[in-house]
C-alpha positions in Angstrom: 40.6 4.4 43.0 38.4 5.0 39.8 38.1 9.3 39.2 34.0 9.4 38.9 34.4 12.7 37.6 36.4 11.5 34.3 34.4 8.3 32.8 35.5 7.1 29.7 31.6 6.8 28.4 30.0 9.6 30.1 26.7 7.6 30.0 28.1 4.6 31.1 26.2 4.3 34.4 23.2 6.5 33.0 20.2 3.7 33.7 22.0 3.4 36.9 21.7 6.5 38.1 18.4 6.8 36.6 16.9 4.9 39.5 16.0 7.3 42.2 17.7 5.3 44.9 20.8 6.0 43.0 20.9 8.7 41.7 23.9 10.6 40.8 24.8 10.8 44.5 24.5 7.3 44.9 26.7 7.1 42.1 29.3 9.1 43.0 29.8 7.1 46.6 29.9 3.6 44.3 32.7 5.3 43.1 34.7 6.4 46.4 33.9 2.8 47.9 36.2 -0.4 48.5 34.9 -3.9 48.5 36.9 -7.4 49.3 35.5 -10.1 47.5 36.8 -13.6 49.2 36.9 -16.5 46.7 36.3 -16.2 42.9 34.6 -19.2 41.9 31.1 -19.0 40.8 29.6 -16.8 43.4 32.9 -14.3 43.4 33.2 -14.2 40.0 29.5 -12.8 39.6 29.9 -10.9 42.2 33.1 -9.2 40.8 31.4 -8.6 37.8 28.2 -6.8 39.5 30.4 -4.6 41.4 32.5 -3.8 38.6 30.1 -3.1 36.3 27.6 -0.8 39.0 31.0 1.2 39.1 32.6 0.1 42.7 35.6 2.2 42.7 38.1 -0.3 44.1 37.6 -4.4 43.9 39.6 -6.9 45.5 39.7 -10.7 44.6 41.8 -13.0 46.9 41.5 -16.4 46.2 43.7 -19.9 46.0 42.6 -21.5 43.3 43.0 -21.8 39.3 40.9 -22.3 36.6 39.6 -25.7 35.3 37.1 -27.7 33.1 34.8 -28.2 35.5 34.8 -24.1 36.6 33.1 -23.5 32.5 29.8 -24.7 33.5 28.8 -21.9 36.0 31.9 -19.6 37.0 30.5 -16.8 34.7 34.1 -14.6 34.4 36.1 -18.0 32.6 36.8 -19.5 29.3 38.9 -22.4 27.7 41.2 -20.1 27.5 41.7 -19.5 31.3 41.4 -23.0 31.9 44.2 -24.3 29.0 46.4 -21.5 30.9 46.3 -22.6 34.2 45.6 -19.2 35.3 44.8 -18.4 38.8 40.8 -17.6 39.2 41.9 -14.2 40.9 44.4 -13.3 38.1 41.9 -14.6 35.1 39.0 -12.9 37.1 40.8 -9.4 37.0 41.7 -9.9 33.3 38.3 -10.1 32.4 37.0 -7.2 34.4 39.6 -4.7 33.8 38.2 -5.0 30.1 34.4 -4.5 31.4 35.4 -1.3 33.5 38.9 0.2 32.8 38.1 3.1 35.4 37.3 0.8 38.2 41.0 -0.4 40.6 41.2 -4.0 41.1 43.3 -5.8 42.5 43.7 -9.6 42.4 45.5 -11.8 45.0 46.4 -15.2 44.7 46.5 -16.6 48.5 44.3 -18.7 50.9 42.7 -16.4 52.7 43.4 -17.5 56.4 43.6 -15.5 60.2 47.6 -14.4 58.5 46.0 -12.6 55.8 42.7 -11.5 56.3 43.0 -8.4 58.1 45.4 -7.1 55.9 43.4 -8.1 53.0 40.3 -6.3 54.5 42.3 -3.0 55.9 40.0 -0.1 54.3 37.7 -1.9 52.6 33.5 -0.8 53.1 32.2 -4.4 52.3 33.3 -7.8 52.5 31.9 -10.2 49.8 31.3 -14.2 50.8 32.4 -15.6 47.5 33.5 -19.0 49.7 33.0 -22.3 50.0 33.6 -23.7 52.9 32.0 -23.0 56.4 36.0 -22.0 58.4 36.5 -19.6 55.8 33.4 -17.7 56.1 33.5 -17.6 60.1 36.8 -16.0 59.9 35.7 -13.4 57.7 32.8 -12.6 59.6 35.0 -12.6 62.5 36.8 -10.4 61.4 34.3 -8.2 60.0 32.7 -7.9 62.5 35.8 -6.7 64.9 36.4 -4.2 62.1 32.7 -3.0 62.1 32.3 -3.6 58.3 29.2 -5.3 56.8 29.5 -8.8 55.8 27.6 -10.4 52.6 27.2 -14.1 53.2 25.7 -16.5 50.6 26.0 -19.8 49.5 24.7 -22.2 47.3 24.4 -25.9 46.8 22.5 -27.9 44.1 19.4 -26.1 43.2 19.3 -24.6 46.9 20.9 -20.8 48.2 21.1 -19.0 51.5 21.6 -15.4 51.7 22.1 -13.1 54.4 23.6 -9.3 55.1 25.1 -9.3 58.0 25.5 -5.9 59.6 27.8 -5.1 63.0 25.8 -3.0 65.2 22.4 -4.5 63.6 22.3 -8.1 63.7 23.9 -11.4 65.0 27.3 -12.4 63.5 27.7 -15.8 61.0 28.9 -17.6 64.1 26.0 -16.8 66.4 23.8 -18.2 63.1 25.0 -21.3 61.8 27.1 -22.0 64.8 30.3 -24.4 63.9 32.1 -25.4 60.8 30.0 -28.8 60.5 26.9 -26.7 61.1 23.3 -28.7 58.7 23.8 -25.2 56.5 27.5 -26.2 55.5 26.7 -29.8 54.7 25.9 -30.1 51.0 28.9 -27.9 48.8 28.8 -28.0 44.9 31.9 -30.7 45.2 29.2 -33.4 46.7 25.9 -32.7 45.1 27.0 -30.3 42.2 25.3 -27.0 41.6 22.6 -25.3 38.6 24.0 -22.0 37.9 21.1 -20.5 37.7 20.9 -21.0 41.7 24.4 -19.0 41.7 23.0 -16.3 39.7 20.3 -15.9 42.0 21.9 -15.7 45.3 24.9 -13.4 43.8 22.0 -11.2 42.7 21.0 -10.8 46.1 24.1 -10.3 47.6 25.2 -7.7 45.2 21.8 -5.9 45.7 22.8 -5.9 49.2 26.0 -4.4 48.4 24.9 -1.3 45.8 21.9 -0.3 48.9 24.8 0.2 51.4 27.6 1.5 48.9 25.0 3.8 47.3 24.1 5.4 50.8 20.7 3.0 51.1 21.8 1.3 54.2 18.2 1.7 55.3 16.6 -0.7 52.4 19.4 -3.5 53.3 16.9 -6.4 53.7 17.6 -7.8 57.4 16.2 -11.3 56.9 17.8 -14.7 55.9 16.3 -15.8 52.7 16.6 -19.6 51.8 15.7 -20.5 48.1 14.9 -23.8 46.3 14.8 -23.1 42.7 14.1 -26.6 41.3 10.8 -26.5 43.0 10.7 -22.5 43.7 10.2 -22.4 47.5 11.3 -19.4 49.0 11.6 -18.9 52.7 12.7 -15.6 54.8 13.5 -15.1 58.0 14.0 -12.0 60.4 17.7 -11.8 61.4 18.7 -11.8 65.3 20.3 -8.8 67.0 23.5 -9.7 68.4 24.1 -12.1 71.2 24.7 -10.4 74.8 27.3 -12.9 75.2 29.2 -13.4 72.1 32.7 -12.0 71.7 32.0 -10.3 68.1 28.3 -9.7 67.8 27.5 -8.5 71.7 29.3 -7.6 74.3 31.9 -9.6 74.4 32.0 -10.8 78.1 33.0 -14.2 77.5 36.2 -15.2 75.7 35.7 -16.4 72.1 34.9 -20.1 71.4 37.3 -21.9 70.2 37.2 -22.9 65.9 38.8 -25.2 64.1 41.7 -23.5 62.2 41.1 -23.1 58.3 43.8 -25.3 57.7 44.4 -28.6 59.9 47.3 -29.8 61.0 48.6 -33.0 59.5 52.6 -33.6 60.1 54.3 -30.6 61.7 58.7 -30.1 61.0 60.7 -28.4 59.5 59.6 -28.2 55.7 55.4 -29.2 56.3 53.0 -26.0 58.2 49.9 -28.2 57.5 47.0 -29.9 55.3 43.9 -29.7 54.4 41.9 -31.9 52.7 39.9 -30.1 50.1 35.5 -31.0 50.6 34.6 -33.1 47.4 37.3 -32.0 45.2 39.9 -35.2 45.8 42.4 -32.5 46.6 44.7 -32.1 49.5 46.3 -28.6 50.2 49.5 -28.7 51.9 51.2 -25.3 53.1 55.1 -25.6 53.1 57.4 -23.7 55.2 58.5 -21.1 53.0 58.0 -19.5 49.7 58.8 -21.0 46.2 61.3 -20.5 43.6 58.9 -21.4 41.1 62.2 -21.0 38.0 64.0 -23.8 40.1 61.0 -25.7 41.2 60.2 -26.0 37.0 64.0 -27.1 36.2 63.9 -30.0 39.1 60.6 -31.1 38.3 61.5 -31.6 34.3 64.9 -33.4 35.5 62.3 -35.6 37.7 60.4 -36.8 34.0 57.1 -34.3 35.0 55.2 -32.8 32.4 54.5 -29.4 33.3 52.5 -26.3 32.6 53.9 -22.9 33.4 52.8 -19.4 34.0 53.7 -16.2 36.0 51.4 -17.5 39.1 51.9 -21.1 39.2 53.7 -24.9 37.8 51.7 -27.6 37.4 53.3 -30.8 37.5 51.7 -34.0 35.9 53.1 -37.3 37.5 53.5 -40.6 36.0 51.3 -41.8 39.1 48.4 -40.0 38.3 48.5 -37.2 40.4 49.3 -33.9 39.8 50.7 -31.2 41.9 49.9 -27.2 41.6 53.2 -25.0 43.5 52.3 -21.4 44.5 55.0 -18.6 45.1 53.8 -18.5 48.2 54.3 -22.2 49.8 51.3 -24.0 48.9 50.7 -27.6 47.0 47.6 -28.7 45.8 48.0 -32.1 45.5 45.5 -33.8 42.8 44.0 -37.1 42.4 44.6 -37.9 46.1 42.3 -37.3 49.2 45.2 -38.9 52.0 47.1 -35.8 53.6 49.9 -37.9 54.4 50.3 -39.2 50.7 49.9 -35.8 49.6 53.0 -34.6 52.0 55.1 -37.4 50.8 54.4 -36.8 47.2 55.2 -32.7 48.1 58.7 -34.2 49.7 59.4 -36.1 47.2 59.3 -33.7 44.7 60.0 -30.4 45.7 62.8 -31.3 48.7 64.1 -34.3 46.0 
């Protein structure tokens, strides 16, 4: 956790602090609070850098992906660099960051952020960040969140369009209660089918993270309880006051009936000995396939050169490009994406053939 009392610029947050909100009170808890950030994309990596740079003293990243092409255009924390390396967004995130704030903890993990892992990821923290993209994830955060009692930051963005929300336990209904399930109308449209204007990204991070400094700085009173929809290709704004809880929901009321039942994160495809499971990544022709047990990614790179693949290397990750087309990202900790390919069966038998081979 970042020692407040010892900056390295002493003026560092000075216009911060300057703002009677703030103050050097409000300052002081930035600096003594935690926040998770899920997903580090382009709403995560704005976010990050918001809470970095107001002076959050401890900021996690957890997310599954890596950098590419395709990130540059509005995933603010990248660079050719990043993407040339391969690097995991988590990883490449914290790089960048740690140069912004050196007196701020952060700590980067590279996982899919799934019912294992969440709670764990989440133990301590005073916020949880919706960096997401997809509608399971961000149920099981709030989920969880809201079990654990800590507030939850939802936003999302599509094309020009945004949704934003602060969800709070205690104050209003839960994610679930809103949108209802995963194939919900406010989950239909993600960047991967009808692409995204950064400038939308900007302006629905900006919002969450305003959310976030008015409850870190001891504000919780000026957290705006409303759902605010925004169009910015033909500016139309739209706000809405939040629900309290729901009597009868298991994580926003009273709990009386069991929980409904969700779709798991990731969906079962072929189940033995070597295959957990598969999911088909929304718009990204990318199948993610979860193996048994954790990689040896030193072998994994000597097979896969014997097998004629051209790879590229790090720390984090192998990427394997195959003569078919496709290419295959391994993980340390058992996952595949599987490029070029939107079949889940293909995808296992490609992950069979060259990892079990």
């Amino acid at each position: 956790m970042a020692n407040a009392a010892e900056p390295i610029f002493s003026d560092r947050y000075s216009r911060q602090t300057r703002f009677a909100a703030i103050g050097e009170d409000g300052q002081r808890k930035l600096a003594k609070s935690s926040v998770l950030i899920v997903g580090v994309g382009a709403l995560g990596a704005s976010l990050a850098q918001h809470m970095v740079r107001a002076g959050v003293g401890e900021v996690r990243l957890a997310d599954r992906d890596f950098v590419e092409p395709s990130n540059l255009q509005r995933q603010m924390l990248f660079d050719e660099a990043d993407a040339l390396a391969v690097l995991p967004k988590a990883v490449a995130a914290a790089n960048k960051l740690r140069q912004i704030n050196s007196s701020v903890s952060l700590v980067a993990t590279v996982a899919d952020v799934n019912a294992a892992n969440a709670a764990a990821l989440a133990s301590g923290v005073h916020l949880v960040l919706d960096g997401t993209d997809n509608a399971a994830t961000r149920l099981l955060l709030s989920d969880l969140c809201f079990k654990q009692h800590i507030p939850f930051v939802y936003g999302g963005v599509a094309g020009a369009q945004g949704m934003q929300a602060a969800l709070i336990p205690g104050a209003t209904s839960c994610l679930r209660c809103l949108i209802g399930a995963e194939d919900s109308e406010h989950e239909v449209d993600t960047c991967d089918t009808v692409g995204v204007l950064a400038p939308a990204v900007e302006f629905v991070a900006s919002l969450q993270a305003a959310e976030a400094i008015k409850w870190l700085s001891g504000n919780q009173e000026a957290i705006r309880q409303t759902w605010l929809s925004v169009d910015l290709w033909s500016f139309r704004l739209r706000e809405s006051k939040l629900p309290s809880g729901s009597a009868h929901c298991p994580y926003c009321g009273s709990g009386v009936e069991p929980p409904r039942p969700a779709k798991p994160i990731l969906e079962t495809a072929m189940q033995d000995e070597d295959v957990i499971s598969s999911a088909v990544l929304c718009g990204r022709d990318t199948v993610q396939v979860t193996l048994g047990k954790p990689l040896q990614l030193a072998e994994l790179e000597k097979s896969l050169v014997e097998q004629g693949c051209k790879l590229t290397v790090n720390r984090y990750l192998v990427k394997a490009a195959l003569q078919s087309g496709e290419q295959l990202i391994f993980f340390p900790d058992g996952r595949v994406l599987v490029q070029g390919t939107a079949d889940a069966e293909h995808a296992i038998r490609l992950c069979r053939h060259y990892f079990y081979s």
